[in-house]
N, C-alpha and C positions, 0 to 999 in steps of 0.2 A: 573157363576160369571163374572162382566164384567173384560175386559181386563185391566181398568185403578186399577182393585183391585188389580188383579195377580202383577200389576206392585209396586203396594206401597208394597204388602207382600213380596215380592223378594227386595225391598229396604230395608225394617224393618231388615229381614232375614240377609241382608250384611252388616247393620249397627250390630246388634246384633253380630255378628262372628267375626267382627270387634273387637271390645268392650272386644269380650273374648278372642283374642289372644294379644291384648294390655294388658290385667291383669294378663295373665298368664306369661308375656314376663317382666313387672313388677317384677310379682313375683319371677320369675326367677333372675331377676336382684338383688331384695332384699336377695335371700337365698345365692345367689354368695358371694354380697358384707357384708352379714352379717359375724360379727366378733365374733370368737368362745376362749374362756376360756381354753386352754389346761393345767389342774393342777390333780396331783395324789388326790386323796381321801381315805385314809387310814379306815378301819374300824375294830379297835380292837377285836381280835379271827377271824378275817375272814382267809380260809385256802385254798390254790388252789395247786393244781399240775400242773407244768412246765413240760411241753414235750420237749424234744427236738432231733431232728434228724440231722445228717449230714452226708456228702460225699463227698470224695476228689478224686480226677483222675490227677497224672502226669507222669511227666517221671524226674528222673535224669542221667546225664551222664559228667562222671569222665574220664578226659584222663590226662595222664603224659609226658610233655615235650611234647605236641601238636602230639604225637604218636597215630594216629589210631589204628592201631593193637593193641594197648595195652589199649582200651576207656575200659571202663565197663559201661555198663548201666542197668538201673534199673527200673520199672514200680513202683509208688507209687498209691494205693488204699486202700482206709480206707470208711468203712460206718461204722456209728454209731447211737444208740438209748440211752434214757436215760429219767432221770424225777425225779423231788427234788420236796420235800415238801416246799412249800414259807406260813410261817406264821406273821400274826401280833401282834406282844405280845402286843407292847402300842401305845398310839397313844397323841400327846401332846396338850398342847394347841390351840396352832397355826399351830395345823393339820400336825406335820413332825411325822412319822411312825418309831416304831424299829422292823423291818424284819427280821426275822429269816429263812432262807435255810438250805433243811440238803437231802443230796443223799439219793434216794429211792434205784434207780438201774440204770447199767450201761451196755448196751453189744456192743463190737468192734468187727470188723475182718477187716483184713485189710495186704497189703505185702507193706515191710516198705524197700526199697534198699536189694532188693530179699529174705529177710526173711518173711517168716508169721509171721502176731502178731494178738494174739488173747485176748480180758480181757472181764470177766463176772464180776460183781460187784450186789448183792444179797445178802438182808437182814443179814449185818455185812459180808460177804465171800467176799475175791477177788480172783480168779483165773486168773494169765496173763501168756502168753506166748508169746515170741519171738526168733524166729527158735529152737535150740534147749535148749533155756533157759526156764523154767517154774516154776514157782509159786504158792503156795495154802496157802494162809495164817492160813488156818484150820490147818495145818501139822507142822507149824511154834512153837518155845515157846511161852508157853504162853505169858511174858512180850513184845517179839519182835514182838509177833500179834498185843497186847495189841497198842503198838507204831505206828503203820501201820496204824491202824483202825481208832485213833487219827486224825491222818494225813488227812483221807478220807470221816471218816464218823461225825467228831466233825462239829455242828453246825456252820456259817457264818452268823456274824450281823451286820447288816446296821441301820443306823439311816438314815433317806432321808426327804428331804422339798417336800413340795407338786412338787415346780418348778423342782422337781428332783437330787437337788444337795443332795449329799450326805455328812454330817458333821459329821460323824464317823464310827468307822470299829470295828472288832472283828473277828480274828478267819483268817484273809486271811495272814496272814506272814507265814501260814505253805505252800501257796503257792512258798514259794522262793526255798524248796526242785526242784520245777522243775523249776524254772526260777527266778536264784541265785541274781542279779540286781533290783528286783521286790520290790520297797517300797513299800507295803499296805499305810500306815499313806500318804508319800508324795504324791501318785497317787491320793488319793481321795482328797486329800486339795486344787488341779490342777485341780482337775477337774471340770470343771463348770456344771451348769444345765442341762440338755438336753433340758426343752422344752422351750418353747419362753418366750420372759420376759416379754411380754403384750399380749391382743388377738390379734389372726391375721385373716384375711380372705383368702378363699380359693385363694390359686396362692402366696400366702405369703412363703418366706422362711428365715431360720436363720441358721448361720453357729457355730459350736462349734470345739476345737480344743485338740483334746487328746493327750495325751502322752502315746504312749501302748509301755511297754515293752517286749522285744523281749529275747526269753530264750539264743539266742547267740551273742546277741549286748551288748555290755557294756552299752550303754546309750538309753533312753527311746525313741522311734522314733515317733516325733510330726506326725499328722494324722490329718486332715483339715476334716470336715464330712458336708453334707451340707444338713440340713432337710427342705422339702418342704408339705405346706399341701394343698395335689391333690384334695380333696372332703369333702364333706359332706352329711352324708345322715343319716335318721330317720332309725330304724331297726323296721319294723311293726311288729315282733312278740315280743319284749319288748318294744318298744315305747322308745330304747334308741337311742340318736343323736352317731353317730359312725364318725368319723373322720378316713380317711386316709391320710397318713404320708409317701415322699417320702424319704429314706434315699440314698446318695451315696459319695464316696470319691474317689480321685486317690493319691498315692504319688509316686514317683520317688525319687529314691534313689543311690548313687557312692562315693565310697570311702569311704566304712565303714567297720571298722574293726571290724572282729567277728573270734569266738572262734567254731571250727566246730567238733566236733565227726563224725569222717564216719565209717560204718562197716569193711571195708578195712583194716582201720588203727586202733590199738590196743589206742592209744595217742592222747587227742584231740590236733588239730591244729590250729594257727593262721592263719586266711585268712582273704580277704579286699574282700568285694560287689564292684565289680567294677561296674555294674548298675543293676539296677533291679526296677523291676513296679509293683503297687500295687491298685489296682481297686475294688471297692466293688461297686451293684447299688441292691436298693430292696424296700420295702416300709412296712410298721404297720398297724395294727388297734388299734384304740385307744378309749375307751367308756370314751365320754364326761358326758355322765350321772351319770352312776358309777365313772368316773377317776382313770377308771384303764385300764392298757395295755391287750390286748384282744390275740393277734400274732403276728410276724414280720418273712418275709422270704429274704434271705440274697442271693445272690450271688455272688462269686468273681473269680478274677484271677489273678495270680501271676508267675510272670517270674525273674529271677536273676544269674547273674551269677559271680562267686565267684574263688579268684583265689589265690596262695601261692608258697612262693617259700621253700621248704620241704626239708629236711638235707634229702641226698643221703644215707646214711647209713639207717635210719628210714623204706626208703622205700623196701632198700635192706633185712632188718629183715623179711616183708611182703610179699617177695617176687612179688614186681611190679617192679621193676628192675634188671636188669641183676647183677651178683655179676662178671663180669669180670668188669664192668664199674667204679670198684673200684681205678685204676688208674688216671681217668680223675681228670683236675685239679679243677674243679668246686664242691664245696662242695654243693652244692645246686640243684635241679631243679624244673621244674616249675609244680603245679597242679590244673590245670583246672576244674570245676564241675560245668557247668547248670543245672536248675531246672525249670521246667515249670509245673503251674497248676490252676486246676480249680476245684474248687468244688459250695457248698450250703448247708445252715443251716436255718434250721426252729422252731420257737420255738413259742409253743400255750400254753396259762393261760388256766387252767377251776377249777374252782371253787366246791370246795367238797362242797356236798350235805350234809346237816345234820338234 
């Protein structure tokens, strides 16, 4: 072939490559800037099992009167597993779902300010234990079983808008046995949508801003969350568009008075957060085809330290003070207890086969 051919088909050849890294650099550009629909899709009898796992790792450490000698410290460790049936009874006109939740099973281990605690949760049974206290609701009377199982195993119902807002509740005020300040009704009426109020394109974020109640704060502590969405991509073996969702939040918190049970002391006590920090960072999947949540894995860490000034006698019954110290004129002294930790919670939808 002469040389003037070699030369056009090697131009052909560089126009052609050309051509196709400009279309694919397009396209690229289109699937970037394309703008995605993030809304639940509810579909009446659909039924999935919730997984969920978590794990906590800290340490606290209790001193009196700035006394070394007299600190206590304590490793806190907790892993856990679990998994709820999530169904949907009805689904309305305008697409908002009534969700029904109900505990399958539950199992913890875990050392809690140097006791062990243990709880199995199993087809209506609960068995817990901590250090030498234990439980078996099987062994219980009847009615006081009856009462218990209410508590843990009675259904939870959401009504929720596709945008995620939820406009009514059922079944969560028996959460106030453990976290006594805890409005169901006012929580979910505060609380706005999760996902975005229009589509967004990938690199887009929206902030939302919770009120989570805390089982020993008097008052609901505001929580800034800031969801960003990282991607987008097709999943080839359903051919559904899968969206991922970055979530994370910090807050910082001082001069909060809370109400503490410690193992030490028989009596709960008044203590103030003198500061403490609050860091969550992790990200979702989200099936824009379906519209429905796929998994989400959470990581956080949390640090505080908390501090009171405790009636001398109190401490003296407990024996964390000397009882000749009974003279001094200070009816008071000071107790000190940081808490440092970390843990992570994951939690996957899969959808029962039928």
């Amino acid at each position: 072939m002469p040389k003037a051919s070699w030369k056009w088909l090697m131009l052909l050849a560089s126009v052609c490559a050309a051509l196709m890294v400009l279309q694919l650099g397009c396209a690229a550009a289109g699937e970037a800037n394309e703008r995605v629909n993030l809304r639940l899709k509810f579909k009446q009898g659909r039924e999935c099992t919730v997984h969920v796992k978590t794990n906590v790792a800290g340490q606290m450490r209790l001193t009196v009167n700035g006394d070394e000698k007299k600190a206590v410290e304590s490793d806190i460790l907790v892993d856990a597993v679990g998994s709820f049936a999530e169904t949907v009874k009805l689904v309305g006109e305008d697409g908002e779902g009534l969700v029904e939740l109900k505990v399958k099973e539950i199992k913890l281990d875990g050392v809690m300010f140097g006791q062990k605690m243990t709880m199995v949760v199993d087809e209506g049974r609960i068995i817990f234990g901590m250090g030498e206290f234990k439980i078996d609701t099987n062994a219980l009377p009847d009615e006081q079983r009856k009462r218990i199982h209410r508590l843990l195993f009675g259904p939870l119902m959401l009504t929720m808008q596709p945008d995620g807002k939820v406009t009514s509740s059922a079944g969560f005020e028996r959460l106030q046995f453990a976290i006594p300040n805890f409005d169901p009704q006012e929580f979910f009426a505060n609380m706005p949508p999760l996902l975005p109020d229009e589509p967004v394109e990938v690199g887009a974020t929206w902030e939302r801003r919770l009120s989570i109640p805390i089982p020993t704060v008097d008052r609901p502590l505001p929580v800034n969350f800031v969801f960003k969405l990282k991607s987008v991509h097709v999943d080839e073996a359903v051919k559904h568009q899968i969206a991922t969702i970055g979530i994370s939040s910090k807050v910082e918190v001082q001069d909060v008075e809370t109400v503490t049970q410690l193992p030490q002391i028989r009596k709960p006590i008044k203590m103030r957060i003198d500061s403490g920090v609050f860091a969550v960072e992790g990200e979702g999947q989200f099936d824009i085809t379906e519209g429905t949540v796929l998994q989400m894995e959470l990581k956080f860490d949390l640090s505080f330290k908390q501090s009171a000034d405790v009636p001398k006698e109190l401490l003296r019954e407990e024996g964390l003070i000397e009882k000749e110290q009974r003279d001094d004129r200070d009816e008071t002294t000071t107790m000190m207890m940081e808490i440092s930790m970390t843990g992570s919670l994951q939690v996957h939808w899969a959808e029962s086969q039928k």
